[in-house]
C-alpha positions in Angstrom: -32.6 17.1 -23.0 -29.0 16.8 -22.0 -26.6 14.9 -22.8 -26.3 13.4 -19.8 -30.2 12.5 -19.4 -29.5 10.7 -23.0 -27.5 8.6 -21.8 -29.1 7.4 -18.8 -26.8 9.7 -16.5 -28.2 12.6 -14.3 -26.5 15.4 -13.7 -24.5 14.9 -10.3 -26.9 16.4 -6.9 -25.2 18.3 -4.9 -25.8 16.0 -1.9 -28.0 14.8 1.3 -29.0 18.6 3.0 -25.2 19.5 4.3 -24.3 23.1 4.1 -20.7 24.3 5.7 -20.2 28.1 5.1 -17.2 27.8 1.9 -14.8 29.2 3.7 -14.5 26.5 6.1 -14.8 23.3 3.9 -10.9 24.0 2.9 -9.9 24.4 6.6 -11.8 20.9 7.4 -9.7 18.8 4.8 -6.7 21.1 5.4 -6.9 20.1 8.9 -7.9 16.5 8.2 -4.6 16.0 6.2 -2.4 17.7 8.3 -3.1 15.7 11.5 -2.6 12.5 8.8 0.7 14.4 7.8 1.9 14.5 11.3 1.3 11.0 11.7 3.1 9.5 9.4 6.4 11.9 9.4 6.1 10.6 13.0 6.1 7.1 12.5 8.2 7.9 9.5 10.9 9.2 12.0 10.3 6.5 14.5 10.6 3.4 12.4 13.6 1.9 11.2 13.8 0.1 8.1 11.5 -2.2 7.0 12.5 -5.8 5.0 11.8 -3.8 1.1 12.4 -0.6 1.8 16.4 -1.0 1.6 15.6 -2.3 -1.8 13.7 0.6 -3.1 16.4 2.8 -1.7 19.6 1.2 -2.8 17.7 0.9 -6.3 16.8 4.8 -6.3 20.2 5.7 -5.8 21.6 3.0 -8.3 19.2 4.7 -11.0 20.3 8.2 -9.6 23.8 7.4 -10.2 24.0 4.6 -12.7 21.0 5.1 -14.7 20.2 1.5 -14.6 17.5 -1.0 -14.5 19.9 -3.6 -13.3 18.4 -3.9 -9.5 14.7 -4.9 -8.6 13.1 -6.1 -12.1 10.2 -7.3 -10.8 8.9 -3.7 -10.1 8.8 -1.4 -12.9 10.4 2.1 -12.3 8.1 4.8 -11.6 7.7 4.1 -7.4 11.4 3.8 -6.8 11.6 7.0 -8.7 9.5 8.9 -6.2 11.8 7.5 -3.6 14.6 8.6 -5.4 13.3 12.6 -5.3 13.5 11.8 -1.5 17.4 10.0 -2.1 18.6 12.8 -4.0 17.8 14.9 -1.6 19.6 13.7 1.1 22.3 13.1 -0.8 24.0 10.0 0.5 27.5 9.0 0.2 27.1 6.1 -2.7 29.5 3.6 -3.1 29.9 2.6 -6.8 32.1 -0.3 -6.5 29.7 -2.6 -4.1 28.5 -5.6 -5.8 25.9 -7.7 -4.2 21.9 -8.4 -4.6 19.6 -5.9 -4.5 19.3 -6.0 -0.5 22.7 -6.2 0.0 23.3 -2.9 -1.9 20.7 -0.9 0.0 21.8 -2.2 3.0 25.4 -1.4 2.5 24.0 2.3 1.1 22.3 2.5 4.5 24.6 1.2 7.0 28.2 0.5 5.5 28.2 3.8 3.5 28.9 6.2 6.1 25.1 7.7 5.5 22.8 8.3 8.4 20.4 5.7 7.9 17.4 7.6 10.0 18.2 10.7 7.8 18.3 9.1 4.7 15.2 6.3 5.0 13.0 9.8 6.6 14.1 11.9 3.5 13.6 8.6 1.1 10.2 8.3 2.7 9.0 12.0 2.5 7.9 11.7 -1.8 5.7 9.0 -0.6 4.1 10.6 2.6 3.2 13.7 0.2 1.7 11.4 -2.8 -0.5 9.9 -0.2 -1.9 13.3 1.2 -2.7 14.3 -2.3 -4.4 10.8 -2.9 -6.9 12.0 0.3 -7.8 14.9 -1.8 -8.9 12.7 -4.8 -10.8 10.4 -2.2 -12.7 13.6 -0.9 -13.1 15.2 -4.3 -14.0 11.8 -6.2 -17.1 11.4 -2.7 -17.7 15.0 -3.2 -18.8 14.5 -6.9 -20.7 11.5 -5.9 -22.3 12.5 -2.2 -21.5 16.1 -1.9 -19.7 18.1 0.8 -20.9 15.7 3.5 -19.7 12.8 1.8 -16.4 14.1 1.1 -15.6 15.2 4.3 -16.9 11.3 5.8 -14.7 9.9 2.9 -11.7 11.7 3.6 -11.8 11.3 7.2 -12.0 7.3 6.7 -9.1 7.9 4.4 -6.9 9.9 6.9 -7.2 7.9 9.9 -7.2 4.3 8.4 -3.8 2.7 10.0 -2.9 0.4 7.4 -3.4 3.9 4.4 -1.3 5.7 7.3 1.6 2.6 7.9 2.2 2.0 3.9 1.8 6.0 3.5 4.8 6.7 5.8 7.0 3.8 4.0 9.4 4.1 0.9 7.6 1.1 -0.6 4.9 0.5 -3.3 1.8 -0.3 -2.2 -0.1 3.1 -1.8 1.2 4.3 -4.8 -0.1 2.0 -6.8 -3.9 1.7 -5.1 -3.7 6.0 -5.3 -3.3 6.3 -8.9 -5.5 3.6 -10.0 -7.9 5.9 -7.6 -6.7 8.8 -9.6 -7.7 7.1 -12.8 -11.3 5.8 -11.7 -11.9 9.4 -10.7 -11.4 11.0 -14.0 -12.9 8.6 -16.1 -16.0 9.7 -13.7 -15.3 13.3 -14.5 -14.5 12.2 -18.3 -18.4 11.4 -18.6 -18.9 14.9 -19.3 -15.8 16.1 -20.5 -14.2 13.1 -22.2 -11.9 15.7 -24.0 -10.4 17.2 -20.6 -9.9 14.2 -18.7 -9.2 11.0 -20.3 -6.0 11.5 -21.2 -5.2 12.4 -17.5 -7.2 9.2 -16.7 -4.6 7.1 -19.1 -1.5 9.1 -17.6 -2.6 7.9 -13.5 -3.5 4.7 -14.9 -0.2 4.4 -16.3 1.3 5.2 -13.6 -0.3 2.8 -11.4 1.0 0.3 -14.2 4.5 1.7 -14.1 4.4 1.3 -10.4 3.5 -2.2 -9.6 2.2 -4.8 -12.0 -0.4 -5.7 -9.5 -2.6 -2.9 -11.0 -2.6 -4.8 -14.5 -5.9 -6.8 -13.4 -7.8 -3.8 -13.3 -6.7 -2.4 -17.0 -9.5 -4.4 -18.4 -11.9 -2.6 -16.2 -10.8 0.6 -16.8 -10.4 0.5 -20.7 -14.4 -0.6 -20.5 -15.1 2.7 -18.2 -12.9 4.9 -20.6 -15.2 3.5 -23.5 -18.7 4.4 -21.6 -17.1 8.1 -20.4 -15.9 8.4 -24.1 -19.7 8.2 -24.6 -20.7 5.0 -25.9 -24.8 5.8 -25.4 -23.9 8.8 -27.8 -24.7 8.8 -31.7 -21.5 7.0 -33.4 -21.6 5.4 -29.7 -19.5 2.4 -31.0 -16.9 4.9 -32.3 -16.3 7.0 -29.5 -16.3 3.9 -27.4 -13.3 2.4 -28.8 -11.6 6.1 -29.6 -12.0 7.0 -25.9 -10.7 3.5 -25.1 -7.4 3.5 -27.1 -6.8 7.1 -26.0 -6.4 6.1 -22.7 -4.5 2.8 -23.3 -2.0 4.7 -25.7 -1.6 7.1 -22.7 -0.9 4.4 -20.1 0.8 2.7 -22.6 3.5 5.6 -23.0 3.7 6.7 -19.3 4.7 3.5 -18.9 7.4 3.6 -21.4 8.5 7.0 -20.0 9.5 5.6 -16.5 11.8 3.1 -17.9 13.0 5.8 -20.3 13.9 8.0 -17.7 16.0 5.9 -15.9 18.4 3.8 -18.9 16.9 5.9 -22.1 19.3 2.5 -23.6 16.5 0.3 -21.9 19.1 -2.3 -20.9 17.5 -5.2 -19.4 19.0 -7.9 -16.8 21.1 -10.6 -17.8 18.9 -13.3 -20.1 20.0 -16.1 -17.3 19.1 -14.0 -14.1 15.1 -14.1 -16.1 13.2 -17.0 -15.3 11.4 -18.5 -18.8 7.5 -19.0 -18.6 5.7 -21.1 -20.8 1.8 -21.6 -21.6 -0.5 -18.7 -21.4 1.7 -16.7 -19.3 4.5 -16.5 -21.8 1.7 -15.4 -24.2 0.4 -12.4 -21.7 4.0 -11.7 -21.6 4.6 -11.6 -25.4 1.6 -9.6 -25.6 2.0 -6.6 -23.1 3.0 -3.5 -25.2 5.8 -2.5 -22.2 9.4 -2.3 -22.6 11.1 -5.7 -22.5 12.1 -4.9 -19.2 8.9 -4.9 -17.8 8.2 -8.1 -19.7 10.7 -9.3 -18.2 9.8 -8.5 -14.6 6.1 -10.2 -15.1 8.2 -13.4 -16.0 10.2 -12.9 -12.6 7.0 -11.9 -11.0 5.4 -15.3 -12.0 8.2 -17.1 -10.9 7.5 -16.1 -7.5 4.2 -17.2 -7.6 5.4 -20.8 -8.2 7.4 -20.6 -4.9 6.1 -22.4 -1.8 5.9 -19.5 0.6 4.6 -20.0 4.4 1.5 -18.4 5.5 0.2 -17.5 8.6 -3.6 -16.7 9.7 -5.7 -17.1 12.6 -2.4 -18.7 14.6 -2.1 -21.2 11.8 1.3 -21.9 9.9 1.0 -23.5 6.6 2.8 -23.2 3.2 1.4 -22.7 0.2 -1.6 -20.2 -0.1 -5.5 -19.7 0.8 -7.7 -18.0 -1.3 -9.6 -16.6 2.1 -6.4 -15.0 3.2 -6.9 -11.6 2.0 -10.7 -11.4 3.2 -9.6 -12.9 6.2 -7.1 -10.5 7.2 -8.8 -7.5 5.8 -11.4 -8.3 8.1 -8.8 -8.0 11.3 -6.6 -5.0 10.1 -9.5 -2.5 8.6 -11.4 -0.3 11.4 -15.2 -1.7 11.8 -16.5 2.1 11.7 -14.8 2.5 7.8 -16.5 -1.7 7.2 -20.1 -0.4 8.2 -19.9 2.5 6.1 -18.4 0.9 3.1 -20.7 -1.8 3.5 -23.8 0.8 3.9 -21.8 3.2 1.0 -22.1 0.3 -1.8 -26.0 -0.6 -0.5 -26.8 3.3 -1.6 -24.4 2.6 -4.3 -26.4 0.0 -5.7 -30.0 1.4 -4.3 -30.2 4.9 -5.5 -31.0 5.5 -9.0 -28.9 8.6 -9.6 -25.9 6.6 -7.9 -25.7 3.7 -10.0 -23.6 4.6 -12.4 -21.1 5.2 -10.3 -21.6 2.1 -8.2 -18.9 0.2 -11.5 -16.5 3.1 -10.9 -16.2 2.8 -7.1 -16.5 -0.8 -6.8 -15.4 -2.5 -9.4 -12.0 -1.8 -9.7 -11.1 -3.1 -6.3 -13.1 -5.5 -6.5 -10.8 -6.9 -9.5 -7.4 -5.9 -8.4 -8.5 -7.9 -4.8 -10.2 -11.0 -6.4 -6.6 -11.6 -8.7 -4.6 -10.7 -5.4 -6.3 -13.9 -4.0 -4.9 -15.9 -6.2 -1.6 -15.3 -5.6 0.7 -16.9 -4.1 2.0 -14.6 -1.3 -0.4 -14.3 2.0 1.7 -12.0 3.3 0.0 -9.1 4.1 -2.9 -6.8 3.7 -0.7 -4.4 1.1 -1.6 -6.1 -1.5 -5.1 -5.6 -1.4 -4.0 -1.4 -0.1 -6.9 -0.5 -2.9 -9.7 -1.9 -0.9 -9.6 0.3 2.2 -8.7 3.1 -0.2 -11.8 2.8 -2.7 -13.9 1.7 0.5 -13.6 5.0 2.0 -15.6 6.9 -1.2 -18.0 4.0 -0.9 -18.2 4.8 2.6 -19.0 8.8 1.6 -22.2 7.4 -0.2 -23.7 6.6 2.8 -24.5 9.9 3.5 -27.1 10.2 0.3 -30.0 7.9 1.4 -32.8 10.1 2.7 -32.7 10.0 6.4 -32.7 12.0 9.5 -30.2 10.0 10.8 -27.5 9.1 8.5 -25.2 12.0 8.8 -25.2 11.7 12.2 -24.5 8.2 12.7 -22.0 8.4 9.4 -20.2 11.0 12.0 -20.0 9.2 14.5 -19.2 6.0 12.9 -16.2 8.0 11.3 -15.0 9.8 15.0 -14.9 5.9 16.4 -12.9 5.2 13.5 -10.7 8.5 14.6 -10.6 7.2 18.1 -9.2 4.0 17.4 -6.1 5.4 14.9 -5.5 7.8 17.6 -5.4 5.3 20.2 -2.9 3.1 17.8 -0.8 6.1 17.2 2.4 5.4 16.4 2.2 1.7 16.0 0.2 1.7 12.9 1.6 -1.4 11.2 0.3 -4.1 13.5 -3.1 -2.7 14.3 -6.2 -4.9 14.4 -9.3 -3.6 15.0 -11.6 -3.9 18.3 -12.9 -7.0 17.1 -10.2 -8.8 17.0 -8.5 -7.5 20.2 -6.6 -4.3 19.1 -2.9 -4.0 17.8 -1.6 -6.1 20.9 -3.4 -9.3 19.7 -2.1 -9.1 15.8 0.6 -11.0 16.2 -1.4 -14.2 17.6 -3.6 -13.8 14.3 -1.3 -12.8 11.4 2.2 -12.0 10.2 4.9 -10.2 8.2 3.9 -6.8 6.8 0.9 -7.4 8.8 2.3 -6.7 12.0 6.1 -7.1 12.1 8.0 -6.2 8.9 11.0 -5.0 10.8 10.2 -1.5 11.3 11.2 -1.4 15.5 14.4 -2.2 15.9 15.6 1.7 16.3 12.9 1.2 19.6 14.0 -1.9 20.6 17.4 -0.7 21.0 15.9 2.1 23.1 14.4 -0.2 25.5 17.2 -2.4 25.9 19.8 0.4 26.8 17.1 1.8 29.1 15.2 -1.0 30.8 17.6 -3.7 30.6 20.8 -2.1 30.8 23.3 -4.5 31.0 21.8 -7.9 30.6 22.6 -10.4 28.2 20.4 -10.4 25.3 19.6 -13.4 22.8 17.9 -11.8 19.3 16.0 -13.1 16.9 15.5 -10.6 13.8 13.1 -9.9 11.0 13.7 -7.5 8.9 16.5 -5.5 7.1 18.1 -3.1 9.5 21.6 -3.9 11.6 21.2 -4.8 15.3 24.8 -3.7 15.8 24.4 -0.4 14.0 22.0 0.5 16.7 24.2 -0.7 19.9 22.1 -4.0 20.5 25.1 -6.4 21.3 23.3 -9.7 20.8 23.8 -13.3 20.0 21.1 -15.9 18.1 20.2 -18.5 20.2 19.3 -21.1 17.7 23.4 -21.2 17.2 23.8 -23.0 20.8 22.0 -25.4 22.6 18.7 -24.2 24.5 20.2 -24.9 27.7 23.2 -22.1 27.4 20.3 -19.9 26.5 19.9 -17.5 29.8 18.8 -14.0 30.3 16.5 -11.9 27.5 15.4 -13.7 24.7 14.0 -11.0 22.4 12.0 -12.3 18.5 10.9 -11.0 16.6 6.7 -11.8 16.2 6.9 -12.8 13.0 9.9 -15.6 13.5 7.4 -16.4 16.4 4.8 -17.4 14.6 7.1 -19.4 12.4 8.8 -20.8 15.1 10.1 -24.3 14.5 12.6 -26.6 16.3 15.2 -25.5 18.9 13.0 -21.7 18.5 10.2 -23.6 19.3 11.8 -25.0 21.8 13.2 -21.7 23.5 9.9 -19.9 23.6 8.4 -22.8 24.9 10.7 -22.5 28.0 10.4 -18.6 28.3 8.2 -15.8 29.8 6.9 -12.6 28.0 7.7 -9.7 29.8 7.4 -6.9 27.2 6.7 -5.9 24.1 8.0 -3.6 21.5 5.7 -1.9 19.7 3.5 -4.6 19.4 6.0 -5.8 16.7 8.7 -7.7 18.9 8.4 -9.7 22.1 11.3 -9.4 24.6 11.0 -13.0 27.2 13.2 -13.9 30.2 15.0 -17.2 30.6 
């Protein structure tokens, strides 16, 4: 008897009656990730700026240069680093003696520097375009282990065409960083069953990095530490022992990973000023006190909770309110993930759950983002579905599972279910950011449903200028802006409207869809008395007056 029948685990199958001849499974995924490669480096090369991403770039060049932790606090180091790789490359211009917040430094590295800002944001963005094709080979390899060839291939085409994996993939920002390596991690802990020796201290180092990435992954330490115990081989003799050896190996792991990022950037681990740190009190300041993280990271938690006692304005189903609504996430997860990649993940964690030699992975795959979206609901900030990236991203090896039940049918329609999902990325291609799926009217119809990072974060202004020079040549033009780029940088000569009464308000008034949906007052009043007559990129509305 094996080890593995011991303790309740059988021996991974090699999946539902799939054969591809070897040499052609490599060429499949190869080809799978290089169409998702071209699409993001397009919409990489297409999109200006978006509201953070200035941040993450003036920060990576501040540590490049400065070696210090004195800009964005609230995020620990390791993300802005990959940008950095991208920064250095480029090598931009860097002007040492700027002073200002952390937005107004990347903005004046991208704009008042005498940098290229397309060149520099597409070279800042390339680090983060390649760690998200290598998280689509853990999604195919982690389904692979789980449903065989078949199920790897389904997972990893879920993975590749999603449009929100794609839009945060092609972005210097944090979001699919952080869902990829806590992937990374739940996939060898899987593989650690066997071989606890070879991969649980791999397991602690993604994990960490998750951790040392965005603090939005610390829900999901809990959950991890208990898999690391049960992979560590708990239902072995001395089970108890190995339990909590496997468990602190891969905490002290994390633990140091964690410590290495900040090292790496200030090895004098200088934090920010004491009065620039909010104070928490009550059982936050006692999490706080209790992390085993650098004081800087301590520190950004406090600054992170901070946040969460600000009144931020929502906006869902063509409702604006303030404060937040625990629904939010579910809500607009159901809108901005494809239907074909909800039926499979939904039939993926039924098999999960069903078939006996599947259910011990059904924790691994679905309990993680399970956690990491249930604590993201309590936040404070319904402003997009980034913070709940992990859900599509774990969703797609659920979806691979569907694949196992015994069926004559369930490859097929798993294949076909994945081709509609295909279909409707291609047809969104290269305006991933605002898509909604079919349901819900298609990327056109976000904008009356949700906001921010949802649909506009920005990211158009590079094509807005385009259609202003071309189509409307000439005319005057009244803008209203969200995001962090410079109208001016790109030629748009414009004025706001909301500085002069509505009635001197005549020719193209041009908002952006997010400042629509928070329109208010004399905006209010202004759209009120205009006509839509186009759209950019499903992200900005241009109207006549």
């Amino acid at each position: 008897m094996t080890n593995d029948q011991i303790g309740g685990l059988a021996p991974d199958p090699p999946g539902p009656g799939f054969r591809l001849p070897r040499w052609l499974l490599p060429l499949v995924v190869a080809a799978l990730l290089g169409q998702m490669a071209v699409a993001m480096v397009t919409t990489a090369v297409q999109q200006t700026p978006t509201v953070d991403e200035p941040v993450y770039v003036g920060t990576a060049a501040v540590y490049l240069r400065e070696h210090s932790l004195r800009l964005n606090p609230e995020h620990p180091p390791l993300g802005k680093l990959v940008v950095a790789v991208g920064v250095a490359s480029a090598g931009p211009r860097f002007d040492a003696s700027f002073r200002g917040d952390q937005g107004q430094v990347g903005r004046h590295l991208l704009y008042g520097s005498g940098n290229d800002p397309g060149r520099l944001m597409l070279w800042a963005r390339l680090p983060v375009i390649a760690l998200t094709l290598l998280f689509g080979l853990v999604v195919f390899a982690f389904a692979r282990d789980l449903a065989g060839p078949a199920g790897g291939l389904v997972a990893l085409a879920l993975y590749v065409f999603t449009p929100d994996v794609i839009a945060h993939g092609s972005l210097a920002t944090l979001d699919v960083p952080t869902a990829g390596f806590l992937l990374t991690s739940v996939w060898l802990l899987w593989r650690a069953r066997r071989r606890p020796r070879r991969y649980l201290a791999p397991a602690g180092a993604a994990l960490g990095a998750a951790l040392a990435t965005k603090m939005s992954a610390l829900p999901a330490v809990p959950v991890l530490l208990v898999l690391a115990g049960v992979a560590a081989g708990s239902w072995r003799p001395g089970g108890r022992r190995r339990a909590v050896t496997g468990a602190a190996a891969v905490a002290a792991v994390a633990v140091a990973v964690v410590w290495a990022a900040y090292l790496v950037v200030d090895p004098r681990l200088r934090r920010p000023p004491p009065e620039s740190v909010p104070a928490v009190h009550g059982l936050r300041a006692l999490l706080v006190r209790a992390m085993p993280f650098p004081g800087a990271y301590r520190d950004g938690m406090r600054i992170q909770f901070a946040f969460e006692d600000r009144p931020w304005q929502g906006f869902l189903f063509g409702d604006l309110y303030t404060g937040s609504r625990w629904y939010y996430l579910p809500a607009a997860l159901l809108v901005k993930t494809p239907l074909g990649l909800m039926l499979l993940a939904a039939a993926g964690a039924g098999a999960l759950l069903a078939v006996r030699r599947l259910r011990p992975a059904a924790v691994y795959v679905l309990a993680p983002a399970a956690v990491v979206l249930v604590a993201a609901m309590q936040g404070s900030r319904d402003l997009g579905t980034r913070y709940a990236l992990c859900v599509p991203v774990f969703g797609a090896v659920a979806a691979g599972c569907a694949v196992v039940p015994r069926g004559r049918w369930a490859p097929a329609v798993a294949g076909a279910l994945a081709l509609w999902v295909a279909v409707g990325s291609g047809r969104t291609f290269p305006y991933y950011l605002p898509y909604a799926n079919e349901a819900f009217g298609g990327p056109s119809r976000t904008h009356l449903l949700l906001h921010d990072s949802n649909v506009d974060w920005g990211q158009d202004l590079g094509r807005l200028a385009a259609r202003l020079h071309g189509r409307y040549a000439g005319q005057q033009v009244w803008l209203v802006y969200k995001g962090s780029g410079v109208p001016s940088y790109y030629g748009i000569r414009a004025r706001d409207p909301r500085t002069v009464p509505p009635g001197r308000v005549h020719g193209l008034l041009v908002v952006s869809d997010s400042a629509a949906a928070k329109a208010r007052g004399r905006l209010a009043v202004l759209l009120a008395g205009s006509r839509a007559v186009d759209d950019v990129g499903h992200s900005i509305t241009i109207y006549r007056r």
